[in-house]
C-alpha beads as a LAMMPS data file, in Angstrom:
LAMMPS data file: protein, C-alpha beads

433 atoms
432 bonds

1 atom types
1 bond types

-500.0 500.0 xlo xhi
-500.0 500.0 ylo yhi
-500.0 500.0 zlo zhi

Masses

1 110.0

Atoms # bond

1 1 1 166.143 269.033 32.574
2 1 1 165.433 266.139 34.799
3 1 1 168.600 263.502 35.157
4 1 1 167.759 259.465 33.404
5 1 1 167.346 258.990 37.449
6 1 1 164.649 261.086 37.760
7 1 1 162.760 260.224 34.702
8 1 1 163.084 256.368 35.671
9 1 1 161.610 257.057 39.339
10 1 1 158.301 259.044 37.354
11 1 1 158.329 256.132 35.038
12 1 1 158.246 253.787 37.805
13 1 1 155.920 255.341 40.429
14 1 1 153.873 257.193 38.556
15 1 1 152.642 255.038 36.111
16 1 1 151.055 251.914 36.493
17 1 1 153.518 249.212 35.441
18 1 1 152.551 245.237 35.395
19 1 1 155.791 243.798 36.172
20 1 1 155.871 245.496 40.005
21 1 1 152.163 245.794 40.502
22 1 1 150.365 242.703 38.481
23 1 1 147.039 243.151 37.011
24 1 1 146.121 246.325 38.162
25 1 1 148.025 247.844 35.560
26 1 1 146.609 245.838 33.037
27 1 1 144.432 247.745 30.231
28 1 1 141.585 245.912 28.553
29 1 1 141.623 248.306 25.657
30 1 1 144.017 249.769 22.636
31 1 1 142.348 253.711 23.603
32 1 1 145.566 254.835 25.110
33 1 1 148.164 254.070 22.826
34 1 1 146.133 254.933 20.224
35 1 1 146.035 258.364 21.565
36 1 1 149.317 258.180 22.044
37 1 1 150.377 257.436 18.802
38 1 1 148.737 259.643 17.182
39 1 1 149.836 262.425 18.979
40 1 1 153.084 261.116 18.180
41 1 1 151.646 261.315 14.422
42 1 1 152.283 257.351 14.075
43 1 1 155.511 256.688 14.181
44 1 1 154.995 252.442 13.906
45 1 1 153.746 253.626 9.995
46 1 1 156.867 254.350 9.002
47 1 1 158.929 251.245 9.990
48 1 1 158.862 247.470 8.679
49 1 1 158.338 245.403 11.333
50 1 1 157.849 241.489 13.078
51 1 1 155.483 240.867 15.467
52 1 1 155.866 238.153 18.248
53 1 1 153.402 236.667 20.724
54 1 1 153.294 233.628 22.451
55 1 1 153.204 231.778 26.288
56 1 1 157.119 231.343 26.325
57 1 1 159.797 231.874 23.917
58 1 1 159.155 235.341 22.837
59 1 1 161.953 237.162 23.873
60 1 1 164.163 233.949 22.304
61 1 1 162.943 233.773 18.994
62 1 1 162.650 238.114 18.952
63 1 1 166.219 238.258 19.894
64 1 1 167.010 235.283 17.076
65 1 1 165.442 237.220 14.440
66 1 1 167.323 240.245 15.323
67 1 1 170.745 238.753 15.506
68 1 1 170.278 237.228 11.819
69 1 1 168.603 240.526 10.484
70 1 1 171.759 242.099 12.203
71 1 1 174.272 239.673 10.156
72 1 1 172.715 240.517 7.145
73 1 1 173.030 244.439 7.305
74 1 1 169.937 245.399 8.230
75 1 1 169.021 248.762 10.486
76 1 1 167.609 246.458 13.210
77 1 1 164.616 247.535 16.280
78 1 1 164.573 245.554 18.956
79 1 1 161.349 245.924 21.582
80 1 1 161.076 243.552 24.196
81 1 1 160.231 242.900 27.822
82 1 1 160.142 242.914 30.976
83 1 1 164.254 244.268 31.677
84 1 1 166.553 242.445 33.560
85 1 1 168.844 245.177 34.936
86 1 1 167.979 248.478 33.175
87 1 1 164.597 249.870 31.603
88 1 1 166.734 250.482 28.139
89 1 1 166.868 246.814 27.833
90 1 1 164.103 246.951 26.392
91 1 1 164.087 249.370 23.649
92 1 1 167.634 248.589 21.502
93 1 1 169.230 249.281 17.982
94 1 1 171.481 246.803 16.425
95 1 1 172.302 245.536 20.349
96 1 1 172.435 248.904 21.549
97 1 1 170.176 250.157 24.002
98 1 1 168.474 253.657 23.725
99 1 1 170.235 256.555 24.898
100 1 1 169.615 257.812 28.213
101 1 1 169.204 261.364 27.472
102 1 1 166.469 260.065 24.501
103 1 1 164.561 258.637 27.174
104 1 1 164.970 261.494 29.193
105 1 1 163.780 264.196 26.612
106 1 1 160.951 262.013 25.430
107 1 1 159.575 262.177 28.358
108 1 1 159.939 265.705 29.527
109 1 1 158.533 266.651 26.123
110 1 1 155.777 264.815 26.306
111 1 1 154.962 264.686 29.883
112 1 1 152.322 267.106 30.113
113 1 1 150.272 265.504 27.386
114 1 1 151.017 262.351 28.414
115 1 1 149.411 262.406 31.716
116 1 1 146.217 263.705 30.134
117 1 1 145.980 260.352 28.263
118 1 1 147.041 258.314 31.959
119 1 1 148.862 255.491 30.412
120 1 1 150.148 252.551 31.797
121 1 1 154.199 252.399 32.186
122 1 1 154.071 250.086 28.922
123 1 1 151.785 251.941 26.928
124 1 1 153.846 254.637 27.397
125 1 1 157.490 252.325 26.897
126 1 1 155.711 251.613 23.376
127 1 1 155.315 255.475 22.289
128 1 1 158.896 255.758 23.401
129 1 1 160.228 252.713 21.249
130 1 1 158.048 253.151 18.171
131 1 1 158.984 256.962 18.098
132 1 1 162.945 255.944 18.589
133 1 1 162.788 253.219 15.808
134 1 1 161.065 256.124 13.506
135 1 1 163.266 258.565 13.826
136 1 1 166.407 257.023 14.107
137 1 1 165.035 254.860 10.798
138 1 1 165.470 251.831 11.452
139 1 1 165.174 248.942 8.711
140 1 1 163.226 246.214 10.423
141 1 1 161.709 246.225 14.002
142 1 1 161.413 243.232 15.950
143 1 1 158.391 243.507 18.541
144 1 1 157.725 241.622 21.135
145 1 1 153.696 241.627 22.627
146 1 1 153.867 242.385 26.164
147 1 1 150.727 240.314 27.820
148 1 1 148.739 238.876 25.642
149 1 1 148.092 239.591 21.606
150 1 1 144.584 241.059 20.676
151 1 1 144.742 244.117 23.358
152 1 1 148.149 244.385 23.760
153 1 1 149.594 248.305 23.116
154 1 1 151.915 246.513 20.355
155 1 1 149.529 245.446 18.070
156 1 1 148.322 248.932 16.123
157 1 1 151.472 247.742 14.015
158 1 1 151.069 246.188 10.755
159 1 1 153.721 243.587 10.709
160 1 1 155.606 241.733 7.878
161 1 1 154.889 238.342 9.142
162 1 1 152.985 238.045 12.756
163 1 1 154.506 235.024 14.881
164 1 1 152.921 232.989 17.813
165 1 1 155.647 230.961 19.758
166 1 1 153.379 228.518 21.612
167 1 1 150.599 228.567 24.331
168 1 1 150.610 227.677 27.943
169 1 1 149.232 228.805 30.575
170 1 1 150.142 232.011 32.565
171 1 1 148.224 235.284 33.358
172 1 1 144.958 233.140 32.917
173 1 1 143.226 236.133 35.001
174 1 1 143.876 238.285 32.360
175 1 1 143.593 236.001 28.779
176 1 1 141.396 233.016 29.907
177 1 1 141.482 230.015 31.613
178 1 1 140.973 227.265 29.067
179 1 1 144.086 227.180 26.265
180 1 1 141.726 228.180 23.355
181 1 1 141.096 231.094 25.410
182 1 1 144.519 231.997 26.034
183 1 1 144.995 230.952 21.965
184 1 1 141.762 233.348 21.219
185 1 1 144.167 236.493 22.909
186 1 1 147.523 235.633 20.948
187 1 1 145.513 234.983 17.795
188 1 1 144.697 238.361 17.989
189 1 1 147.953 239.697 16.554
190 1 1 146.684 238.435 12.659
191 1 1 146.514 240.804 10.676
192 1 1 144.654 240.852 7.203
193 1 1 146.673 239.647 4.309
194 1 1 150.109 239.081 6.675
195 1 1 151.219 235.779 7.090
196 1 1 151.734 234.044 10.218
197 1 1 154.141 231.607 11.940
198 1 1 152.856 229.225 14.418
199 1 1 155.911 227.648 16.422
200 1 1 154.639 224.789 18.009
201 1 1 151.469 223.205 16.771
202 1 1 148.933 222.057 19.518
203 1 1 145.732 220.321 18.731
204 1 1 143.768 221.934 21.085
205 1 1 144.679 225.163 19.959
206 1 1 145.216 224.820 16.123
207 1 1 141.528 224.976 15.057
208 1 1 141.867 228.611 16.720
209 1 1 144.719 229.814 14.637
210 1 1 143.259 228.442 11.566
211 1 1 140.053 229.929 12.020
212 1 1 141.365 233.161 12.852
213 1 1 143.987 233.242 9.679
214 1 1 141.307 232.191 6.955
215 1 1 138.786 235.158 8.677
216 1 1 142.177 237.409 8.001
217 1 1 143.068 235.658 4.735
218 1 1 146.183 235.531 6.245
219 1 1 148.404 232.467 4.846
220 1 1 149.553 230.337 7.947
221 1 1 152.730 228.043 8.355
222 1 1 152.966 225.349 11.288
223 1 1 157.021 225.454 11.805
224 1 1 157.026 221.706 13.313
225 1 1 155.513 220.671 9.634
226 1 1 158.383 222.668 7.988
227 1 1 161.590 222.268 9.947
228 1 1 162.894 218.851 11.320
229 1 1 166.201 218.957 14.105
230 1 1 168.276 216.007 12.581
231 1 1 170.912 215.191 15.548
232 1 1 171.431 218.043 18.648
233 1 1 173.902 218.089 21.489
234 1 1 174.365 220.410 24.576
235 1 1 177.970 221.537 24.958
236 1 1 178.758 222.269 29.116
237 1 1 182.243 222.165 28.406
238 1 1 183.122 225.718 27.178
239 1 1 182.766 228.688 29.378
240 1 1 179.603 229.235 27.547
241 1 1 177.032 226.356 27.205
242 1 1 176.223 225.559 23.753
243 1 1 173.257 223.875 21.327
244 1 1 174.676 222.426 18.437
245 1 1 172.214 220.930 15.746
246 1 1 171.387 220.208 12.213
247 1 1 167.857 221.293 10.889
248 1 1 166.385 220.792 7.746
249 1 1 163.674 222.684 6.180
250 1 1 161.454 219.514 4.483
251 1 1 159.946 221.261 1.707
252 1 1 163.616 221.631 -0.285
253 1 1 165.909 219.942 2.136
254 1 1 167.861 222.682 2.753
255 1 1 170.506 222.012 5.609
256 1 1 171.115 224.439 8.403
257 1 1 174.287 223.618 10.983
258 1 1 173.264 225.306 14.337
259 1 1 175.804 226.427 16.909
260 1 1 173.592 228.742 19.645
261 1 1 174.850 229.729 23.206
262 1 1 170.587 229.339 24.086
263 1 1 171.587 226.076 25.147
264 1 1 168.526 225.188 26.580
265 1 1 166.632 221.962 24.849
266 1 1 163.424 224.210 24.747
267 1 1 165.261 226.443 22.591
268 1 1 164.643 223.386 19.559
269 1 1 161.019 225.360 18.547
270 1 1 162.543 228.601 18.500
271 1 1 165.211 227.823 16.197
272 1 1 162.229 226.230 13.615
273 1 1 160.084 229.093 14.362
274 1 1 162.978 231.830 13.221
275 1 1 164.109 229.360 10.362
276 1 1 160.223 229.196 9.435
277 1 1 159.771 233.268 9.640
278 1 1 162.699 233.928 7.266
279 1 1 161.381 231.080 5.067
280 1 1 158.408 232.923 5.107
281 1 1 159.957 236.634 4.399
282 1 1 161.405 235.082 1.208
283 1 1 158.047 235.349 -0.170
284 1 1 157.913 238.837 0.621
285 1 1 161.221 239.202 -0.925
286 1 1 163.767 239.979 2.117
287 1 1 165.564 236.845 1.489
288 1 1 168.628 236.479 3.871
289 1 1 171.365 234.348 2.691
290 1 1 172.184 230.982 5.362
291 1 1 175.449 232.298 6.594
292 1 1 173.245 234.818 8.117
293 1 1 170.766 232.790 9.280
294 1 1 173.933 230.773 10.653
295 1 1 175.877 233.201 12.479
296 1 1 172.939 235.148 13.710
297 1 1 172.307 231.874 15.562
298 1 1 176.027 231.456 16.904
299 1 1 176.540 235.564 17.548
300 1 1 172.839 236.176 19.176
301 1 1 174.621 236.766 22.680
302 1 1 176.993 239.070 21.298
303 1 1 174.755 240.652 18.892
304 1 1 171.842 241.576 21.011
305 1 1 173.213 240.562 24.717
306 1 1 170.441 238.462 25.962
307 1 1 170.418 237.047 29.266
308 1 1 168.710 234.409 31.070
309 1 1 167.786 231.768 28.815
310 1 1 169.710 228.526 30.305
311 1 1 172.076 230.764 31.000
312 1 1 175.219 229.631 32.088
313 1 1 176.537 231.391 35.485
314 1 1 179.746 228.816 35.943
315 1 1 180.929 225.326 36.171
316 1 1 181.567 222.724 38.787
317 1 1 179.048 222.792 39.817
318 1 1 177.515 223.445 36.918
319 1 1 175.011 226.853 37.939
320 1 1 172.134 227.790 35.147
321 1 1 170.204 230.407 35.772
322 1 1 166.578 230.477 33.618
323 1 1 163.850 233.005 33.292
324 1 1 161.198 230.163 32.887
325 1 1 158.134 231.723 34.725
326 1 1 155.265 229.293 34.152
327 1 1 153.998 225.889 33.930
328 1 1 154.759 225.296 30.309
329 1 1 157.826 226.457 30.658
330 1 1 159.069 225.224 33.861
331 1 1 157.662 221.715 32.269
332 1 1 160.043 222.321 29.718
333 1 1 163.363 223.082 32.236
334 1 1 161.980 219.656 33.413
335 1 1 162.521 217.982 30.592
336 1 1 165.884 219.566 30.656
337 1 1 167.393 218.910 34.178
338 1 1 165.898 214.946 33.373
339 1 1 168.865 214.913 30.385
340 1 1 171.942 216.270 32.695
341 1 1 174.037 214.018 34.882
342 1 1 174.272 215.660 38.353
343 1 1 174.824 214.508 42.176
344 1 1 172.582 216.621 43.710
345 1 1 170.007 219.130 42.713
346 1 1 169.668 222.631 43.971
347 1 1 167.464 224.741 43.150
348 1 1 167.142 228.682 43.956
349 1 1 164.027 229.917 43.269
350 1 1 161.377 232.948 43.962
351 1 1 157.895 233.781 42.883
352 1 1 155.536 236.708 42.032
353 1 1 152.277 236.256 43.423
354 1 1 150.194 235.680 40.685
355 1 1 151.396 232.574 39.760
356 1 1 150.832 229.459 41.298
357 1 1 154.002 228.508 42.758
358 1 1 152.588 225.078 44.006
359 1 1 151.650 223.951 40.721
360 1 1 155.094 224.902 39.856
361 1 1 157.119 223.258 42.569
362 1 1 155.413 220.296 42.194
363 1 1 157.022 219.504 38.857
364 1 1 160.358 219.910 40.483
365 1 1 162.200 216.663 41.468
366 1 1 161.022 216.350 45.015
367 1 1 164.467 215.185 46.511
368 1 1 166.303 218.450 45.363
369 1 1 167.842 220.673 47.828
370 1 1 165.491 224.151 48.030
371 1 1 166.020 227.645 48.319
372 1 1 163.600 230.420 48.817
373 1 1 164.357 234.113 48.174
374 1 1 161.620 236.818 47.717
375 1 1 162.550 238.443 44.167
376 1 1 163.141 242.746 45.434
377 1 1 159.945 243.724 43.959
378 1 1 156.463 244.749 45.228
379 1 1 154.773 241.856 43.419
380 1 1 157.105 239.271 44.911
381 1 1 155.669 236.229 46.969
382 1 1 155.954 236.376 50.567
383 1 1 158.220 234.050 52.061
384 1 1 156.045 232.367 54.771
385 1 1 153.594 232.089 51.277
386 1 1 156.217 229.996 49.945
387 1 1 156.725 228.243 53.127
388 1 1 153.208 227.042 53.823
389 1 1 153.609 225.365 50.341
390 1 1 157.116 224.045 50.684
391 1 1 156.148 222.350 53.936
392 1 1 152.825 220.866 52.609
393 1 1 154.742 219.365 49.675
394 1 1 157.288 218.167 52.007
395 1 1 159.984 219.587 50.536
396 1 1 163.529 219.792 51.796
397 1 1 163.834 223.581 52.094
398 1 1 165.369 226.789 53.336
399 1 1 164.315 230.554 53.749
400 1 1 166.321 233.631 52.809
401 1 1 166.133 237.174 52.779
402 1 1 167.979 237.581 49.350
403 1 1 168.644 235.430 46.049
404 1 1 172.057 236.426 46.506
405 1 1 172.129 234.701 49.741
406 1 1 169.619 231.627 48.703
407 1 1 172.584 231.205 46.006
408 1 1 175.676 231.672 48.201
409 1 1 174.297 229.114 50.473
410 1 1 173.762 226.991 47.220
411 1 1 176.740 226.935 46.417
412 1 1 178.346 226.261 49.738
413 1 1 176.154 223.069 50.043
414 1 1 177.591 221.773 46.607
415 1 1 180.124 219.725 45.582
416 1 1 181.328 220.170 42.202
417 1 1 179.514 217.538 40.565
418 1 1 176.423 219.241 41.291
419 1 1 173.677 221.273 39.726
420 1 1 172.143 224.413 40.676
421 1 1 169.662 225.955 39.051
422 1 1 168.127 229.307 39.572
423 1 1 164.927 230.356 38.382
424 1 1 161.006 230.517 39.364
425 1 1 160.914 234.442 38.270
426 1 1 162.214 236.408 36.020
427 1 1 163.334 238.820 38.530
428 1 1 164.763 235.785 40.568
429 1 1 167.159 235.957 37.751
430 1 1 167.948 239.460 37.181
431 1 1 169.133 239.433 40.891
432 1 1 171.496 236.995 40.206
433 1 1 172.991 238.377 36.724

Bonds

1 1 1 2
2 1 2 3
3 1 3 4
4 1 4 5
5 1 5 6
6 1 6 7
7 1 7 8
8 1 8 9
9 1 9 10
10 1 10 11
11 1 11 12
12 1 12 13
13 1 13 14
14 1 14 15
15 1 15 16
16 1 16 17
17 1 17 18
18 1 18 19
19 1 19 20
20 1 20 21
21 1 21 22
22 1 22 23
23 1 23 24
24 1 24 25
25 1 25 26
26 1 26 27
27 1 27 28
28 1 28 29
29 1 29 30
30 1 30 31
31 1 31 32
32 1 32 33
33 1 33 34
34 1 34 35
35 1 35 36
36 1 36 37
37 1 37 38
38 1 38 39
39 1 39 40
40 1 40 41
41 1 41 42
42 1 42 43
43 1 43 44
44 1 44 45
45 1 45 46
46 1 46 47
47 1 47 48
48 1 48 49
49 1 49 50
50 1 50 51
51 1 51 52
52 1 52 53
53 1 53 54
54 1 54 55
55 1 55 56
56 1 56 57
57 1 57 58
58 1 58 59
59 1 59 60
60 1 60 61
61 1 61 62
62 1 62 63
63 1 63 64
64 1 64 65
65 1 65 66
66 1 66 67
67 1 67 68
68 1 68 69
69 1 69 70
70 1 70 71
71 1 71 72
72 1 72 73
73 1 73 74
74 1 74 75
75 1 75 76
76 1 76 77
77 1 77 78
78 1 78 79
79 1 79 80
80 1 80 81
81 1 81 82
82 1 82 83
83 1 83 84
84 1 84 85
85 1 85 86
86 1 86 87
87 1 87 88
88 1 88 89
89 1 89 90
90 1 90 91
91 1 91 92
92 1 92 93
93 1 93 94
94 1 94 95
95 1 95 96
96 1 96 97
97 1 97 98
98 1 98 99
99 1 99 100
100 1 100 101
101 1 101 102
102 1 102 103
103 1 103 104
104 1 104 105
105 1 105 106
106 1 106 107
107 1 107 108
108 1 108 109
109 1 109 110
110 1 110 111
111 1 111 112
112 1 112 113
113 1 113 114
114 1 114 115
115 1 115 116
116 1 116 117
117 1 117 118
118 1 118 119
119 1 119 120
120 1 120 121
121 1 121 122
122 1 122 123
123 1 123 124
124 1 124 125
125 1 125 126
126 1 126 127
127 1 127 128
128 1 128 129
129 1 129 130
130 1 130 131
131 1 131 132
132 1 132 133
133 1 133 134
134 1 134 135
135 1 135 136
136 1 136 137
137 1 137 138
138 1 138 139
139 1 139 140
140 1 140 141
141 1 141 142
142 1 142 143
143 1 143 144
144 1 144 145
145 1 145 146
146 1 146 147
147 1 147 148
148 1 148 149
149 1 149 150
150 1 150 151
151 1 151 152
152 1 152 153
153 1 153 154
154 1 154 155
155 1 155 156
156 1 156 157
157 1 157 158
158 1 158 159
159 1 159 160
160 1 160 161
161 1 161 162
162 1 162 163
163 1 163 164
164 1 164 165
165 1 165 166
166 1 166 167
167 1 167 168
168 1 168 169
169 1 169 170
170 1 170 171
171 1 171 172
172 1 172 173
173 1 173 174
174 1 174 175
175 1 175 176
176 1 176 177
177 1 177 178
178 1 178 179
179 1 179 180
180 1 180 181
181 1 181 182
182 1 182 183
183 1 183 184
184 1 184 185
185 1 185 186
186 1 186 187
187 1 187 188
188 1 188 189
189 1 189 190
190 1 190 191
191 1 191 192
192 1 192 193
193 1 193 194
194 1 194 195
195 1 195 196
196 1 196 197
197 1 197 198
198 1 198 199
199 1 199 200
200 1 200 201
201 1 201 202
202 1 202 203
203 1 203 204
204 1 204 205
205 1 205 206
206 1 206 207
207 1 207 208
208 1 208 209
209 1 209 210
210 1 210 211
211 1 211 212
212 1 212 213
213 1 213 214
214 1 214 215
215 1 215 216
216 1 216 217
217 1 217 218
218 1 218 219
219 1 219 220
220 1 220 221
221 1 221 222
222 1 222 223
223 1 223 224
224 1 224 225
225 1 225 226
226 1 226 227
227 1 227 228
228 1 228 229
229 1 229 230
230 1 230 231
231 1 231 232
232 1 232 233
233 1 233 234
234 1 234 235
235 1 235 236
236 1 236 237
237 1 237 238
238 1 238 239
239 1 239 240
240 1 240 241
241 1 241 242
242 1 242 243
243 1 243 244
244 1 244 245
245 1 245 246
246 1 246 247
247 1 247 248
248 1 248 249
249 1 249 250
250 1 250 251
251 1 251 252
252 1 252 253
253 1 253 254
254 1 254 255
255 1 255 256
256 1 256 257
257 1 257 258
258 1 258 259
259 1 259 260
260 1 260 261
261 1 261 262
262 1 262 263
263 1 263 264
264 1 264 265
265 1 265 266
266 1 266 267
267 1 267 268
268 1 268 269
269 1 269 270
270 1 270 271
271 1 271 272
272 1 272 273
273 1 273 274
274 1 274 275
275 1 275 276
276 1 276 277
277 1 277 278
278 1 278 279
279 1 279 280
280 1 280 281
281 1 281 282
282 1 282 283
283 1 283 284
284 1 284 285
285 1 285 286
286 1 286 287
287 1 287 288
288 1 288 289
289 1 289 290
290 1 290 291
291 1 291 292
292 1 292 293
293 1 293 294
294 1 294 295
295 1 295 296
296 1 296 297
297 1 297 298
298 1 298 299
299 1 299 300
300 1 300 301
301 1 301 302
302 1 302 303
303 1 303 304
304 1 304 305
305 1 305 306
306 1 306 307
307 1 307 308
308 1 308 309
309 1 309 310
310 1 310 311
311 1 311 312
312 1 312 313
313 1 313 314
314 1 314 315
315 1 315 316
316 1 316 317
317 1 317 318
318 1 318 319
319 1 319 320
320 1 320 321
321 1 321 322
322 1 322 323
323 1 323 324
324 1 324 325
325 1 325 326
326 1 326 327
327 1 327 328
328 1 328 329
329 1 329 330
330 1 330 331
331 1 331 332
332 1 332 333
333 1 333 334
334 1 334 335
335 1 335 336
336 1 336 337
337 1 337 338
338 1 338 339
339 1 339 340
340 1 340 341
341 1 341 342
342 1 342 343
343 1 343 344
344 1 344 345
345 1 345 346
346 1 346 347
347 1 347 348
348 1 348 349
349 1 349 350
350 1 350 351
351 1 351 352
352 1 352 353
353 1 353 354
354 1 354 355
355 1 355 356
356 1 356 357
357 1 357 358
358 1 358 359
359 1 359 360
360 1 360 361
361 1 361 362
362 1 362 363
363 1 363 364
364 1 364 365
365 1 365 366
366 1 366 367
367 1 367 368
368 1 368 369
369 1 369 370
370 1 370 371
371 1 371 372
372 1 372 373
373 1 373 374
374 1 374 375
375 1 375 376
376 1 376 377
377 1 377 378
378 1 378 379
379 1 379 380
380 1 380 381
381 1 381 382
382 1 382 383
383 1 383 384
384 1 384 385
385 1 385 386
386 1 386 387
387 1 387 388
388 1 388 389
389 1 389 390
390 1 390 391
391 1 391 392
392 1 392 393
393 1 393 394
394 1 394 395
395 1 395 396
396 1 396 397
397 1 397 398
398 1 398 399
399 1 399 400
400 1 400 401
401 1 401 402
402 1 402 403
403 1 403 404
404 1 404 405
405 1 405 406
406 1 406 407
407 1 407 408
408 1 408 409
409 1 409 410
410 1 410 411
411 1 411 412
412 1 412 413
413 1 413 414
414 1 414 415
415 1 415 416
416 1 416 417
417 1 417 418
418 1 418 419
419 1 419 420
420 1 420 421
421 1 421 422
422 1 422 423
423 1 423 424
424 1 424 425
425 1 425 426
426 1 426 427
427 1 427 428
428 1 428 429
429 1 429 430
430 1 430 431
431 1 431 432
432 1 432 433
């Protein structure tokens, strides 16, 4: 029996995996993990399930809906990625992550047959998951897409309600360069007759959903039309940054009081988009009482331990760390940093490189203090990459060979009415956590 060591270094390096490689491990087809679950003999049949797609917010509103559903009682899945620190991150029971030795005799059991198939690292993560939720038997599963919607190895399940955060733009070599495009991909998680969530409503994009939900007969709720945030503040004083909030669902003025440790602003469409979904479930008859709803907002952290969503590292200064990736949502940590009262800015930050970290650092205030780490993987952005761009926007900028030491110099620079934020990657992030 190989050691969880062993089996993570064949997951790894054998198998084509998008978060260290990029595109090249991209599939343009379902072939593989339908193969693969049905040599599994279907284990995503015998679960209930959520389904969640979207440009940003995903792994928010997934871990949102599982906190609540975890209030309430329920048996709950939880399938999301990329990981932060470990690969069971992403595969979790009521908070828990799968066992090593599960991952470890999954995959020397179905090695051999496995590699006749050649999957992709994820298509072979979902087998894993949906066979774990299955057979430990689980009461709801909350799954995330990976890349995409139409062709990612999530969607062979048939969902309770399907859910589509928003749309920006990121991986537009893969899904499309024009929004509707991009839309076109995530729509692709509709299924016939299963309602769907849309969390923020976009013009440009709207016409796609609608089309694709009355071709699906699929009913489809907008959460903006629904939900209205009455009053919100952001809480930096506790140890743990906080979002507190009132929303009210319009159609029966029902009043929700939100406390949330996401304390980022963005987090304002999640919160509709879960308050929407469960709306929406009470149709199907799962209806979950509002102190659920309400303390699976205020015990998320504790309840499913997710990390790196406005994050907060310490205090004076004041460090956040974010997993914000993209344009859409760096526009949105924008929008943030424009509402907090700082001396100086500095930011620690670190690319992959298939985004377009220009287009990125342009958004950032151009007076801040930068600092440039390559994140420790083999997809991360070259540092004289980043410096050809830093020193064409004229930015005020140094190198370093680690986020840890991009941050420690940070910090040294501050005073403690500062701000330091650290973001750019996802990966940026895990270094730092």
């Amino acid at each position: 029996m190989k050691s969880y060591a062993q089996t993570l270094k064949y997951l790894f390096e054998q198998l084509p995996m998008f978060h260290r490689i990029g595109k090249a491990a991209y599939k343009a087809d379902l072939n593989n993990t339908i193969d693969i679950l049905n040599l599994l003999d279907n284990p995503q049949k015998d679960f209930k399930s959520i389904h969640i797609a979207g440009t940003n917010g995903k792994g928010s509103t997934s871990h949102l809906l599982a906190s609540v559903f975890m209030e309430a009682g329920y048996k709950t899945g939880l399938y999301t990625s990329p990981h932060l620190k470990d690969f069971r991150e992403r595969i979790k029971i009521n908070g828990k992550t799968i066992p090593e030795n599960y991952v470890v005799s999954f995959v020397e059991h179905y090695k051999i047959d496995f590699e006749k198939i050649a999957p992709s690292f994820f298509e072979w993560t979902v087998g894993l998951a949906f066979d774990y939720f299955r057979n430990e038997k689980v009461d709801i599963a909350i799954i995330e897409t990976g890349l995409g919607g139409r062709l990612d190895s999530t969607n062979l399940i048939q969902p309770l309600v399907s859910v589509i955060t928003n749309i920006g733009f990121d991986h537009t070599d893969l899904l499309g360069d024009t929004l509707d495009k991009i839309a076109f991909e995530k729509a692709g998680i509709i299924k016939e007759n299963t309602p769907v969530v849309i969390g923020e409503t976009v013009e440009q994009t709207k016409n796609v959903f609608l089309s694709k939900a009355k071709q699906e007969n699929s009913k489809i709720y907008f959460a903006e039309q629904d939900f209205d945030t009455l009053n919100f503040e952001q809480d930096f004083d506790s140890e743990t940054a906080l979002l507190n909030m009132q929303v009210v669902n319009k159609n029966n003025n029902e009043l929700f009081t939100i406390e949330c440790p996401l304390a980022g602003i963005y987090q304002l469409k999640n919160f509709k988009t879960v308050l929407q979904t469960f709306e929406v479930l009470k149709y199907l008859n799962i209806a979950i009482d509002k102190k659920y709803i309400e303390n699976g907002f205020k015990n998320v952290l504790q309840n499913t331990d997710l990390k790196g969503r406005w994050q907060q590292i310490s205090k004076l200064p004041l460090v956040i760390a974010d997993t914000a990736h993209n344009e859409h949502g760096i526009n949105q940590i924008i929008v943030q940093l424009s509402k907090i009262q700082y001396q100086k800015l500095h930011l620690v930050l670190g690319f992959v490189k298939d985004k377009d970290a220009e287009k990125i650092l342009k958004l950032f205030p151009s007076n801040a203090n930068f600092y440039f780490a390559k994140p420790n993987i083999p997809r991360g952005m070259e540092l004289n990459e980043i410096k050809d761009i830093a020193a064409r926007l004229n930015l005020n900028f140094d190198l370093f060979d680690s986020v840890s030491d991009a941050l420690n110099s940070a910090k040294a620079n501050s005073t403690p009415n500062d701000f330091i934020y650290i973001g750019g990657s996802t990966f940026v992030v895990a270094e730092v956590i």
